[in-house]
ZANULO-264887 format. One record per residue (C-alpha): residue number from 1; residue in one letter; x, y, z. Coordinates in Angstrom, 1 decimal. Example, Ala and Ser with C-alpha at 12.3 -4.5 7.8 and 13.67 -1.06 7.14 Angstrom:
<rs>
@k->1; r->A; east->12.3; north->-4.5; up->7.8 .
@k->2; r->S; east->13.7; north->-1.1; up->7.1 .
</rs>
This chain:
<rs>
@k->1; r->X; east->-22.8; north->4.8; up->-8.6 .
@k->2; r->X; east->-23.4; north->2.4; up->-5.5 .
@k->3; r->X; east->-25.7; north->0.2; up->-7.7 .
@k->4; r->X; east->-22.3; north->-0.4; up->-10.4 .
@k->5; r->X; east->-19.8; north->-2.1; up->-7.8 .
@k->6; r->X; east->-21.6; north->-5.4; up->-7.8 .
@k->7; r->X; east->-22.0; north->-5.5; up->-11.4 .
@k->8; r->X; east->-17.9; north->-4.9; up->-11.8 .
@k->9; r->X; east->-17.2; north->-7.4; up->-8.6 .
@k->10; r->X; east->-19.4; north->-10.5; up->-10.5 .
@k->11; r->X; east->-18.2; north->-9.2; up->-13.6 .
@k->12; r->X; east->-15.8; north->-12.0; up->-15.2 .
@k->13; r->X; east->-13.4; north->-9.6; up->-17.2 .
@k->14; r->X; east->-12.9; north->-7.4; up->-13.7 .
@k->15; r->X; east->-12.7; north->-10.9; up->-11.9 .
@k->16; r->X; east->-9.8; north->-12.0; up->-14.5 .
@k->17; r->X; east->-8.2; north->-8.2; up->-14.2 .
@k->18; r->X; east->-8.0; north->-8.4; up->-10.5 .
@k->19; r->X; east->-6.8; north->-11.9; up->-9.8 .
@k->20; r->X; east->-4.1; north->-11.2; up->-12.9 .
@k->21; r->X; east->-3.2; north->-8.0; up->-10.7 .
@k->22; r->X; east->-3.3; north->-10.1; up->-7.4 .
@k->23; r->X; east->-1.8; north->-13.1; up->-8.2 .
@k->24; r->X; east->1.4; north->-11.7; up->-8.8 .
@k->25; r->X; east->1.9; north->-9.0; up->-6.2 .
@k->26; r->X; east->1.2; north->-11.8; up->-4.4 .
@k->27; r->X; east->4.1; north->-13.7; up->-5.9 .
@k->28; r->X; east->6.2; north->-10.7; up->-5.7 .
@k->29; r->X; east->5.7; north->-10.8; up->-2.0 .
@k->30; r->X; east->5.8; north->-14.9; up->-1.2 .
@k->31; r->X; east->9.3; north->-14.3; up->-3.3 .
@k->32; r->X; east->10.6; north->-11.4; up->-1.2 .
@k->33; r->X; east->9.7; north->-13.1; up->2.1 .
@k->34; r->X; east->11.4; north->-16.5; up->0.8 .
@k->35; r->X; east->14.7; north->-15.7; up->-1.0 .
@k->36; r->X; east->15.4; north->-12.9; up->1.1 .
@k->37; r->X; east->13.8; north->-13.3; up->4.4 .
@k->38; r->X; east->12.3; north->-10.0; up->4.7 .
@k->39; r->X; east->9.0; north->-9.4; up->5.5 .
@k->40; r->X; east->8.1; north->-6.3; up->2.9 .
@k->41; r->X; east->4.1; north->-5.6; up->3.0 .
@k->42; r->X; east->4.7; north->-2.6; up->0.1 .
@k->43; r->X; east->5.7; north->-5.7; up->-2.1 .
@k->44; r->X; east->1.9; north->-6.4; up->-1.7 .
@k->45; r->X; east->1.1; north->-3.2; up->-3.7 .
@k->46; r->X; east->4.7; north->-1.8; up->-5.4 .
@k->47; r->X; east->5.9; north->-2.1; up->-8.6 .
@k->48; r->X; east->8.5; north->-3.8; up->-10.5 .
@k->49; r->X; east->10.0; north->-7.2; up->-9.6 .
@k->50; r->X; east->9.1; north->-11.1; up->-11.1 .
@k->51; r->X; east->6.3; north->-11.1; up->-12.2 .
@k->52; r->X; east->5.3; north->-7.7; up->-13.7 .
@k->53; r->X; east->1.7; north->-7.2; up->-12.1 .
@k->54; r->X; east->1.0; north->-4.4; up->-14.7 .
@k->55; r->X; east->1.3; north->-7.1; up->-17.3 .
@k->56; r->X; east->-0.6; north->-9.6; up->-15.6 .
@k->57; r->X; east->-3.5; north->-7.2; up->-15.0 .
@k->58; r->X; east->-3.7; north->-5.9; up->-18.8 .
@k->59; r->X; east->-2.9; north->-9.7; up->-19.8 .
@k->60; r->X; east->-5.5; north->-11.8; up->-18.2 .
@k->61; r->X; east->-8.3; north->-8.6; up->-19.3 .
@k->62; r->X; east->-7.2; north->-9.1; up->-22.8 .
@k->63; r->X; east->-7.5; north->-12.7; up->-22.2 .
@k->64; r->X; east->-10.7; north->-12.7; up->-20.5 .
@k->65; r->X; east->-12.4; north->-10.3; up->-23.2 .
@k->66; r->X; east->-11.1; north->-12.9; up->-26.0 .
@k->67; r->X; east->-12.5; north->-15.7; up->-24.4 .
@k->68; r->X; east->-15.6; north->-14.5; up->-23.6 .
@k->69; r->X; east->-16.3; north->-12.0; up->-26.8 .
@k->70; r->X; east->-13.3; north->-14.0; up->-29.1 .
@k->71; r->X; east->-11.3; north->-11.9; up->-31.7 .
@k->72; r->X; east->-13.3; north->-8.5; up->-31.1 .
@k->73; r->X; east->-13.3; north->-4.5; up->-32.0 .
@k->74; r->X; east->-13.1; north->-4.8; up->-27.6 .
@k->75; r->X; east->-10.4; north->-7.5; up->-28.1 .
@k->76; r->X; east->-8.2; north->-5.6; up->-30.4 .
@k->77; r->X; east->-8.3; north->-2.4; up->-28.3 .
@k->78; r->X; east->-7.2; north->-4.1; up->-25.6 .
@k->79; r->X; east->-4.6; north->-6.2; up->-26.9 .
@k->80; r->X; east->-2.8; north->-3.0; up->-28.3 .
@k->81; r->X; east->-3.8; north->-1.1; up->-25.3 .
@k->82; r->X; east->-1.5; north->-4.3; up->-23.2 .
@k->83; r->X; east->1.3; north->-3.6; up->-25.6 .
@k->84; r->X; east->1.9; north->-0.5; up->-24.7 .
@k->85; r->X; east->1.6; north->-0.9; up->-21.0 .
@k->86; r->X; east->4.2; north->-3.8; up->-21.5 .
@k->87; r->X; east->6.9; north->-1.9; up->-23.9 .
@k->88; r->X; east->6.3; north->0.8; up->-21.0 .
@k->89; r->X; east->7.2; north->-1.5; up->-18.5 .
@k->90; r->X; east->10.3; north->-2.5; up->-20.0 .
@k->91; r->X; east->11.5; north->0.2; up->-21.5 .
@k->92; r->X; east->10.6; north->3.9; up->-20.2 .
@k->93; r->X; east->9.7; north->2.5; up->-16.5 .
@k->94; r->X; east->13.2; north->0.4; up->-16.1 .
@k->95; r->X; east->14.7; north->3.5; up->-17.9 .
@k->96; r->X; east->13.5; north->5.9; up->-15.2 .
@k->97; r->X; east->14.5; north->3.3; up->-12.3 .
@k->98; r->X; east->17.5; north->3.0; up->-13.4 .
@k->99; r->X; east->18.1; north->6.8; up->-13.7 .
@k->100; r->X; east->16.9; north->7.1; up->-10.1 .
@k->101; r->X; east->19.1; north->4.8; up->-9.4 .
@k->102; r->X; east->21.8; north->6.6; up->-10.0 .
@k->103; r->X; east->20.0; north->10.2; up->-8.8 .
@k->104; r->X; east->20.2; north->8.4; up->-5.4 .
@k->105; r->X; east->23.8; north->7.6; up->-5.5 .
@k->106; r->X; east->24.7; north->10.7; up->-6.2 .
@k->107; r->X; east->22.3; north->12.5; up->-3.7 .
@k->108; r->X; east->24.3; north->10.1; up->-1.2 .
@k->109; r->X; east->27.6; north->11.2; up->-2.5 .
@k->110; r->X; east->26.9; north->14.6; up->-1.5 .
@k->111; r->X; east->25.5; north->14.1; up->1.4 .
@k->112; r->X; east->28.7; north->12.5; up->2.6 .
@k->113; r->X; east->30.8; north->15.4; up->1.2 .
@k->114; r->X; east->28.2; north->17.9; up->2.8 .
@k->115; r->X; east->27.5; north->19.7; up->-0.3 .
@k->116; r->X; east->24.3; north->20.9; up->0.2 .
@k->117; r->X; east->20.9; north->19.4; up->-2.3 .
@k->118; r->X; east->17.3; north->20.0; up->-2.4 .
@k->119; r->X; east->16.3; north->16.2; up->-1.5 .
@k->120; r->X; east->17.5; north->14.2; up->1.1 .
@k->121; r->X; east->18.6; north->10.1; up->1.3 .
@k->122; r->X; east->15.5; north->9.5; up->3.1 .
@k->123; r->X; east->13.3; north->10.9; up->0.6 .
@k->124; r->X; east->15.0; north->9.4; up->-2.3 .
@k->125; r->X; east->13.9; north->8.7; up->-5.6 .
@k->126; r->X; east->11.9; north->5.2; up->-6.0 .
@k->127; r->X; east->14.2; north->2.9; up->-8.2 .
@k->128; r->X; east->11.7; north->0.1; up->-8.5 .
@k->129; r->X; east->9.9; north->1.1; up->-11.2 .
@k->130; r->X; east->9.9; north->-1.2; up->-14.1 .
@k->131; r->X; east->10.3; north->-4.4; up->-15.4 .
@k->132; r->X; east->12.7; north->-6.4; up->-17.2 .
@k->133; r->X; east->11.8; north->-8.9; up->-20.1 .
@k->134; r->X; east->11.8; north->-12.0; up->-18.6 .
@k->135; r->X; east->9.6; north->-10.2; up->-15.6 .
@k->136; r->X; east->7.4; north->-8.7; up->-18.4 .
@k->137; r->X; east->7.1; north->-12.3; up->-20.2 .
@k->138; r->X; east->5.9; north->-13.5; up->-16.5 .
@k->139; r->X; east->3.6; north->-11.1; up->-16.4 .
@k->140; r->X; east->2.1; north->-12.3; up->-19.7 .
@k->141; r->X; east->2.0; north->-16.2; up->-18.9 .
@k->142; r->X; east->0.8; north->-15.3; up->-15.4 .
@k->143; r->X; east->-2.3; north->-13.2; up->-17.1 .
@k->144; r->X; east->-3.0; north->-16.1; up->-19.6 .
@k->145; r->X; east->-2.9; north->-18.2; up->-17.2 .
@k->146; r->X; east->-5.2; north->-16.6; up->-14.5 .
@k->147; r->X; east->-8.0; north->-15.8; up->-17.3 .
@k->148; r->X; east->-7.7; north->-19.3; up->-18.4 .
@k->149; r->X; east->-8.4; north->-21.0; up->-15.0 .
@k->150; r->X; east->-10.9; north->-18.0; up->-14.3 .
@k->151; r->X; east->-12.6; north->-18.9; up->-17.8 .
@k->152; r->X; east->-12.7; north->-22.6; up->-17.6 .
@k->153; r->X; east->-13.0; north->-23.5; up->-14.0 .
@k->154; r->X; east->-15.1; north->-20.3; up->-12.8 .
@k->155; r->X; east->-16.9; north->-18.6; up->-15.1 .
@k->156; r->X; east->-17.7; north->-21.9; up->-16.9 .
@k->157; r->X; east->-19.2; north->-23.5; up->-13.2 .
@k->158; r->X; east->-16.9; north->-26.1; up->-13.1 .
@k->159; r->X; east->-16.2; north->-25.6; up->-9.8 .
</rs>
């Protein structure tokens, strides 16, 4: 088991998978801090926001695996494998935010009337789950991006 890390960290389809996974938490965060002014660390690891990191992660490993292996059996899988995480994304995940969303408010609205319920404001519901279209389509340039540079500039030795 010990001996498999290294292959995965100087692997280039991991390398392409993690920076696509990094890069835009790290956006995610830079944004936060900038347009808002609040330092949020979980914005570092949460999900939903611009871009959608679940995107860029299947993204640039789809990418990756066609650049390096071109229109594969592995390619294929993984390309239908990144539709489904992003018509999840958008659709089930926002769904369920949104329905939390609204879980929350009325949680609140009891609380103020002090009619008794099972959860409590502070534990509420996370509401930040998915992804709209334009923070899916982020995700997917970000990942194409990320396995590009990766590909030409890293994998290839260029720099």
């Amino acid at each position: 088991m010990i001996d498999i890390l290294p292959q995965i960290a100087h692997n280039y389809i991991a390398q392409a998978a993690f920076w696509g996974w990094f890069t835009a938490q790290a956006i995610k965060f830079v944004w936060q801090l900038v347009r808002h002014g609040k330092f949020r660390p979980e914005r570092l690891v949460g999900s939903g926001g611009f871009p959608s990191s679940h995107t860029s992660f299947v993204i640039a490993t789809t990418t990756a695996i066609y650049l390096k292996n071109g229109v594969s059996d592995l390619f294929i899988l993984s390309l239908v494998f990144s539709i489904v995480v992003m018509y999840d994304a958008s659709g089930v995940r926002l769904e369920a935010g949104k329905q939390a969303q609204i879980l929350n408010q009325i949680v609140e609205y009891f609380t103020k009337k002090n009619i008794p319920v099972q959860i409590t404001r502070k534990e509420a519901l996370k509401e930040l789950l998915g992804h709209t279209p334009v923070e899916v389509f982020g995700g997917l340039i970000l990942g194409i991006l990320v396995a590009y540079i990766q590909f030409y500039y890293i994998y290839n030795g260029v720099l």
